[in-house]
N, C-alpha and C positions, 0 to 999 in steps of 0.2 A: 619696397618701402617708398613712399611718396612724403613730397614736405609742398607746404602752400607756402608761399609765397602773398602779401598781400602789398602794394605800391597803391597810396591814397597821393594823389598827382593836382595838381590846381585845376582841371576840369572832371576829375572823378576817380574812380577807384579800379585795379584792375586786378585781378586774381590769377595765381598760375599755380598749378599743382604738377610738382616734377619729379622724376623718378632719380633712384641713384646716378641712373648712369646718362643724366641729362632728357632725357625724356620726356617732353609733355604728354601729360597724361589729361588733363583739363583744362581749362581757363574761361574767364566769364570777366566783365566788366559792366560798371553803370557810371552814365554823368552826370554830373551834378546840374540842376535847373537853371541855377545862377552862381555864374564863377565870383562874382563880388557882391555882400548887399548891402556894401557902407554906402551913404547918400555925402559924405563928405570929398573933396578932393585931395586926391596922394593917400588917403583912407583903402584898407585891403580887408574885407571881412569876410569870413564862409559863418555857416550856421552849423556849429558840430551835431546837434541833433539830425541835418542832413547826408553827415557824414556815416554816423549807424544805418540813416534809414537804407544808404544806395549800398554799404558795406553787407546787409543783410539780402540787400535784393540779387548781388552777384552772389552770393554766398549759396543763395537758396536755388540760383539757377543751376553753379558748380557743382551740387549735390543731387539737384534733382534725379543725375546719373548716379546709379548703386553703387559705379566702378569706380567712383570717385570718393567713398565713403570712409574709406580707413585713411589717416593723416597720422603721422607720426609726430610729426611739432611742424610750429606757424611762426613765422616773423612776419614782422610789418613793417615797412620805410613810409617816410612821408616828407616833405619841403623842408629844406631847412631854415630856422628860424621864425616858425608859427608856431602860434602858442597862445594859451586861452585858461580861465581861471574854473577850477571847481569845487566844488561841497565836498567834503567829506564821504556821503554815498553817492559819489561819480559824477551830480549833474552838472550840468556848464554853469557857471552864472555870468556869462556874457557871452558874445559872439569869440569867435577865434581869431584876432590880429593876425594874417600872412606873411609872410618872407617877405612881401616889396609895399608892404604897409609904411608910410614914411612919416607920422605924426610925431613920434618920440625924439622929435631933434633936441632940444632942450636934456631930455633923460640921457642919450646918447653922449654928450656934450661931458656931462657928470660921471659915464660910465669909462671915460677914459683911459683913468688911473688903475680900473680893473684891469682892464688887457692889456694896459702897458704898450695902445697904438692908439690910432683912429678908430672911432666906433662907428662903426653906421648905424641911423635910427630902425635899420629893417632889421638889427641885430635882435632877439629876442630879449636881452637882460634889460633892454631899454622901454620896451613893449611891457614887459613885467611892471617896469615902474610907472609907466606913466597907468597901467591900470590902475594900482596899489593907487594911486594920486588923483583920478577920477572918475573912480568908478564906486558904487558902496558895495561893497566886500567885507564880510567878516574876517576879523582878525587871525584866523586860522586859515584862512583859503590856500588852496595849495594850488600851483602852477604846472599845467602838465604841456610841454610839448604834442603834435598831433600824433607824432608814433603811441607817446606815452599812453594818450589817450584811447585811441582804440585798443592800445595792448587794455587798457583797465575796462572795459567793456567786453572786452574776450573773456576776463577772468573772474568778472565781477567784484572789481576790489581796488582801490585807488593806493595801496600798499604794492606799488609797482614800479620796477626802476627806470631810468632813463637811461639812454648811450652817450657815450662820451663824445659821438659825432654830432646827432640834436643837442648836446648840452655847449658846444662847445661857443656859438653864440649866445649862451646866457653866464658864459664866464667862467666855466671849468678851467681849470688846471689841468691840462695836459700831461704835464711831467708825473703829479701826485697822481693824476686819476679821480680829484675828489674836486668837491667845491673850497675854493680859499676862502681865509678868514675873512679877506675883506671884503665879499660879497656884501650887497645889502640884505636887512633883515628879512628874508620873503623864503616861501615854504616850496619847497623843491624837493623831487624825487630824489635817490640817493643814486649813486652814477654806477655805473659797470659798462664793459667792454662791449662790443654788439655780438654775436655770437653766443650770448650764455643764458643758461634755462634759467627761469626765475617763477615758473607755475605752471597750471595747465589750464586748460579750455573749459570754462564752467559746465555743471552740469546740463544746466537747463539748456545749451544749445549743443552739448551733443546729443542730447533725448533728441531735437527738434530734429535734426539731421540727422537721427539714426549713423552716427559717427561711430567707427572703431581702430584701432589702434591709441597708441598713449595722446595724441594731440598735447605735447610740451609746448608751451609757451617758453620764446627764445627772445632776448634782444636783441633788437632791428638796427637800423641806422638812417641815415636824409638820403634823401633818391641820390643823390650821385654819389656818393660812397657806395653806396647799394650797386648803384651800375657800373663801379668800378672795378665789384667782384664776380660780375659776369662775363666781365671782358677777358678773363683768363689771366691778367698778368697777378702772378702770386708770387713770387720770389725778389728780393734784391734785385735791384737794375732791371727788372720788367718796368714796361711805362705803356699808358693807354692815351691813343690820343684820340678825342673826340673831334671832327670835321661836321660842321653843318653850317649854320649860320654863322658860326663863328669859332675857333679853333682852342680845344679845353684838354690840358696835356695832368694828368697824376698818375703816380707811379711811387714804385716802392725803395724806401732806402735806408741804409741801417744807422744810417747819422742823418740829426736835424738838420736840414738846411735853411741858414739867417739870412735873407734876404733886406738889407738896410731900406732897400727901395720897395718893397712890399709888392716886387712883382710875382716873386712864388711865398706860398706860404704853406705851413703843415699841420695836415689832422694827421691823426694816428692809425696804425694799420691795428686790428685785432690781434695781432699774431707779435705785435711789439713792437714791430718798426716803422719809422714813421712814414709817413704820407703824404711828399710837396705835390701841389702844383697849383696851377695858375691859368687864366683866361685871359685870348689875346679879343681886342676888335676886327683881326683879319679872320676869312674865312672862306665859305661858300657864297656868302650872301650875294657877294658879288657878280658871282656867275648866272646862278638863277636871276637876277633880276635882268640882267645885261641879254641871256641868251634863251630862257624859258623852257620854250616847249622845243627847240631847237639845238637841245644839249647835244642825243644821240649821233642827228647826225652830224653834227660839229668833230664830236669825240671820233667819227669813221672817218670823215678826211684828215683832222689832224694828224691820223695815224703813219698816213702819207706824208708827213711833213718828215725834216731831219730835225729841225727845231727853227725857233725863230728868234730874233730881235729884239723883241718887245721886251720892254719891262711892265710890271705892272705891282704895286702893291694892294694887296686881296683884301680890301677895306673900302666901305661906302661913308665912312664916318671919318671927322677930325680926331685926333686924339688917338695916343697908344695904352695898353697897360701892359704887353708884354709881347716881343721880347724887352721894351724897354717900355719906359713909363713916363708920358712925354703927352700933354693937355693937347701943345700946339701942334703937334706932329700932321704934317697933312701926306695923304696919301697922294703913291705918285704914280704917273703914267707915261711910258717913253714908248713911241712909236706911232704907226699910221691907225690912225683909223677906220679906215676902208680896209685893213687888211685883217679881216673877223679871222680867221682862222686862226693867224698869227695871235690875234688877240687874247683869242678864248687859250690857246696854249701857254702864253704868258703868265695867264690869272691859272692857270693849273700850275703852272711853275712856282709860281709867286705863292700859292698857299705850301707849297712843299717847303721853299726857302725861309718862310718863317716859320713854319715849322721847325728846321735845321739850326737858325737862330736860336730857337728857343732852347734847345738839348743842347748848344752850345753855351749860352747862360746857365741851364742847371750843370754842367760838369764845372763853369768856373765857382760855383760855387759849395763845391765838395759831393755834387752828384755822380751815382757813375749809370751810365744807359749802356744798357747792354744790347746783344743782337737781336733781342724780337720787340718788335714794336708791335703793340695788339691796336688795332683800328677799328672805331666805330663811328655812329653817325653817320646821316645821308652822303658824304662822299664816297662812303665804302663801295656804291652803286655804280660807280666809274671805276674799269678795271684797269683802263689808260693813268686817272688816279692815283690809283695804286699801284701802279708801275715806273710811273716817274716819284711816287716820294720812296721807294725801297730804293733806286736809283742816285735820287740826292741825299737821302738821308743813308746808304750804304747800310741800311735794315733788313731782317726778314719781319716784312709786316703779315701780320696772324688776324685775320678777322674773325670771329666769333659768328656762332649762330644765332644768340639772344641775349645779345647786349643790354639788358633792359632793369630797370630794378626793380619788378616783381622777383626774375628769375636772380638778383642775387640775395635780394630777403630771402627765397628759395635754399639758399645756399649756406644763408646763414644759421638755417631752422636747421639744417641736415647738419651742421656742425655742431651746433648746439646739443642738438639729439644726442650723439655722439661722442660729446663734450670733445674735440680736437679738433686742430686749427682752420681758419677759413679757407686759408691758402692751400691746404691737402684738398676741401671738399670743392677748393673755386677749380682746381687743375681735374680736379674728378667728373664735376658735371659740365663745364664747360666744354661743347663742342666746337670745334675751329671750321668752319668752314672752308674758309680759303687760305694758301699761303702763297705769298708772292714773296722772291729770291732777287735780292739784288744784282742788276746790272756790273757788268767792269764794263762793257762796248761802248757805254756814255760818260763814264768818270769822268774825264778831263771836261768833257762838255760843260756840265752838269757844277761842274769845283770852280770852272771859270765863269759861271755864268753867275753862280753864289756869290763871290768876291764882288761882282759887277752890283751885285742886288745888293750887299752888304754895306758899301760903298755910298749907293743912292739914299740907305736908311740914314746914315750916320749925318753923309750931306741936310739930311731932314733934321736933325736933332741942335737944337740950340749950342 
């Protein structure tokens, strides 16, 4: 049995067809010509008519192959908080507003009282309105998210649900599952879980593709929900942290966690339990800019070191959002300069300890992290990396082999098929690549050098 996978991404589309037991068995991709065609500033538009066109073009390559031909069911992710108005029989009538589209400050401002915080104007229920308010739309237009919308072009029929992960920026209820009453008046899909069948793949394009098997139409969810169920962590106290440019911790837990400070915050797991987490400004970014093409060999003699001195916080920018949430906060640097080695091991430290910050904020706040930490994103590429945070963070970190969110749309289609939980099919297809086992021979190093680093953050904080 195979299940596709479909991740519609801000430069284009990318397709994965995967077997039970993780397997690719296909994949195709297309990019889009123009990642924005608004001519305004802070303006973010795609043309969903180009979204079919390159959705058909990877579709048509992925088939071209025989062996690729029988699909048992298809989920789709896409951005969160893009969203675009349609007719009745499916067509757009306007461009699709993006996730980092920022015109709807005013609607934003208004939509406060709905989510019961701050609303940002990239939020989709703000985007809805300021359409409804300048755009001419007839009185019945209904609003579909971008998953919504290619799921309504797979099936031919705008009678299609949205997930509770895309809807959650247009003002779901979380707890209920549904839209609240005090939504504004505007026409919206009706909500369900990601993971669940709601039709199948219209005729006319499995004729085209000489398709066989059922092709179930499942509900999807936004790329990083999506990539959170390829990462492997499916149970209570699993937690995935993403390292690249900057360091993005979710993970599973069977009580909501209230963050007054709005550094973690929660979607919902498919399977019932909810969903914190949160994004720091520390990360990689640091490294690559600082040392470039000069990573490797940096990472072979640091190996030689025993450790160093240096502090470093792993941030190129003012300002924190987590572990703490702090505008002024400047990042700090203690040590020689001339001493790179030293250095470059520092900013590998420094991403570890705020990492350990962070799991130390979610436990004070009724979190529990358990022993496997699943790792993704380009740090996973340093095995040195990955050895000093199982090290500080006293983790077994689990890397996955395809972290990505085609493969957990993938994941979600095979659960759907099957109608049973994400977390059984995320533990089923997800292959581990590597596991790295926590150090004792650095503890003390490692706990004393945390204190020191924890110390310099606080001295940072007003």
């Amino acid at each position: 049995m195979a299940f596709l996978g479909i991740d519609l991404g801000t430069g284009g589309v990318r397709c994965l067809l995967v077997e039970e037991d993780g397997t690719i068995r296909g994949e195709s991709s297309c990019g889009l010509r123009r990642r924005n065609v608004a001519v305004e500033d802070n303006w973010s538009e795609q043309d969903p008519d180009e979204w079919i066109s390159i959705l058909e073009s990877a579709l048509n390559d992925l088939f071209a192959d025989p062996a690729n031909r029988r699909i048992e069911a298809i989920a789709v992710d896409s951005t969160s908080g893009t969203v675009l108005p349609v007719a009745g029989d499916g067509r757009p009538l306007g461009m699709a507003l993006l996730y980092n589209d920022m015109r709807a400050r005013e609607q934003a401002e208004r939509c406060e009282p709905i989510f019961g915080r701050a609303c940002s104007p990239t939020f989709s229920l703000p985007k809805i309105l300021w359409m409804r308010e300048h755009l001419d739309l007839p009185g019945d237009c209904l609003f579909l998210h971008a998953t919504d919308y290619l799921n309504s072009w797979l099936m031919g029929s705008t009678e299609v649900p949205t997930d509770f992960t895309n809807a959650l920026k247009s003002g779901v209820d979380l707890e209920a599952g549904d839209w609240p009453e005090v939504l504004p008046d505007v026409r919206l899909p009706e909500v369900v879980a990601p993971g669940r069948r709601f039709g199948f793949l219209r005729k006319e394009l499995r004729t085209r593709w000489q398709l066989s098997g059922e092709a179930v139409l499942v509900s999807g969810a936004t790329d990083s929900n999506a990539a959170f169920y390829a990462s492997g962590a499916a149970r209570p106290g699993d937690w995935s942290s993403t390292v690249g440019t900057t360091i993005a911790v979710k993970g599973l837990s069977e009580v909501k966690l209230e963050d007054s400070q709005a550094r973690i915050y929660c979607h919902r797991h498919p399977d019932g339990a909810w969903l914190p987490g949160g994004a720091s400004n520390a990360g990689g970014e640091i490294v690559r800019r600082r040392f470039g093409e000069r990573l490797p060999e940096l990472e072979a003699t640091a190996r030689g070191r025993d450790g160093t001195d240096h502090l470093v916080y792993p941030s190129i920018r003012r300002g924190e959002r987590l572990p703490f949430a702090e505008d002024s906060f400047e990042p700090f640097f203690v040590g020689r300069e001339e001493d790179e080695v030293g250095v470059f091991l520092a900013c590998v430290e420094g991403v570890s300890f705020v990492e350990a910050l962070i799991y130390e904020l979610i436990e004070s706040l009724g979190g529990v992290v358990g022993e496997n930490l699943f790792a993704t994103g380009g740090a996973t590429l340093s095995l040195l990396g990955l050895e000093v945070r199982a090290a500080v963070l006293q983790k077994r970190i689990r890397v996955p082999a395809h972290p990505n969110s085609a493969m957990g749309a993938a994941i979600l289609a095979a659960a759907g098929f099957h109608e049973e939980p994400v977390g059984k099919w995320s533990s089923r297809m997800v292959r581990i690549l590597r596991t790295i086992e926590p150090s004792d021979s650095r503890m003390s190093y490692y706990r004393d050098r945390l204190a020191i680093f924890r110390e310099h953050c606080y001295q940072g904080l007003p």
